[in-house]
N, C-alpha and C positions, 0 to 999 in steps of 0.2 A: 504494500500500500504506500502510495508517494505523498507527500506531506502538502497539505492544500496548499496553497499558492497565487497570487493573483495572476492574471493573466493566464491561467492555467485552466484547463475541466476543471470541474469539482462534485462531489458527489451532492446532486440534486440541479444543479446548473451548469451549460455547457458556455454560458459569457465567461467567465473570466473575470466576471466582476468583485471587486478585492469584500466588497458586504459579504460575496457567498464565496469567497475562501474562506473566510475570518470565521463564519456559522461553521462553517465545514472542521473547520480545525477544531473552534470551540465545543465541538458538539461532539469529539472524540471523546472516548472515557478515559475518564482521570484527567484531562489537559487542563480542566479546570480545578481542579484540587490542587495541584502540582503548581500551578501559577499563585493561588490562595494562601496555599504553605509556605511559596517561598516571600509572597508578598507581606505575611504576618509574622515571623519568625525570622525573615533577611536570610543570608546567604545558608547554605545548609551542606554537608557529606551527603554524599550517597546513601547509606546507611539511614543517618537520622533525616532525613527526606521522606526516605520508603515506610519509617516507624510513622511519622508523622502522616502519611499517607494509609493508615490502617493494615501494613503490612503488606502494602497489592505487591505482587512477583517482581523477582529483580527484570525480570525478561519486560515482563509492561513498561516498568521504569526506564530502564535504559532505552527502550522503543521511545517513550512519550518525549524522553529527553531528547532522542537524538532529532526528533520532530520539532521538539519548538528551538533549540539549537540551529535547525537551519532553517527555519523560520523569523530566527533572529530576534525570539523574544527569551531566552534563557540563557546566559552566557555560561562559562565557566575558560576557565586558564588551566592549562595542564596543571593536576597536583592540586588545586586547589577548589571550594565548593560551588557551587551551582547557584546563580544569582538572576534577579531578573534583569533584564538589559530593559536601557528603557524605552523602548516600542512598545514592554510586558506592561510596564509603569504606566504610559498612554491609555491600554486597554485596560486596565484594572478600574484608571479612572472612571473610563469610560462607561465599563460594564457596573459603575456604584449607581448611575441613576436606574437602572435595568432593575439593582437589586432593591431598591428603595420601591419603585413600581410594583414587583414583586411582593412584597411585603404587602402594599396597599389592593392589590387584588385578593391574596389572601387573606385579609381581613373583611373586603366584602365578599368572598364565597364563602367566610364563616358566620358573618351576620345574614347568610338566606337559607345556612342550614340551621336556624334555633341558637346560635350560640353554640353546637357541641361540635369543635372541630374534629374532622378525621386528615387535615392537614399536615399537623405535625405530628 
């Protein structure tokens, strides 16, 4: 599987358009936790990444990494740990209003079931 890309296919769109690289990548499992972890905690090993990450397989990890590595939102220097670059820092931003949204729909699909969330 080749790492979304702009100007590239992408899986659900054949433009090219960098909105539906950007879904495409984000929408990988784990790429979003892996950006989370290292946006909350700063730079991290390998090791305490994967811990941090609920244990997921070295083999996922290394995949996800080497994806947003060349995607050029995960940096890392030989030897040393895994950091966001800041394109990561850009989208993190970006993706706060998304998560604040989030929050506010889930508060109105629990005020039209009664009060009794099965949300969280």
């Amino acid at each position: 599987m080749t790492t979304p890309m702009p100007g590239r296919e992408v899986r659900g769109s054949t433009t090219g358009r960098p909105l539906m690289a950007a879904l495409d990548l984000f929408g990988r499992r784990w790429i979003l936790r892996i950006l989370w972890e290292l946006q909350e905690a700063g730079p991290l090993g390998f090791r305490p990444l994967q811990q941090r990450c609920d244990g997921m397989s070295s083999s996922v990890l290394h995949q996800r990494l080497a994806e947003l590595r060349e995607a050029r939102l995960v940096e890392q220097a030989p030897g040393t740990d895994y950091r966001l670059a800041p394109l990561a820092r850009q989208a993190c931003a970006a993706l706060a209003g998304l998560s604040q949204w989030s929050e506010s729909w889930a508060a109105e699909l629990d005020g039209l079931d009664g009060g009794e969330s099965t949300l969280r």
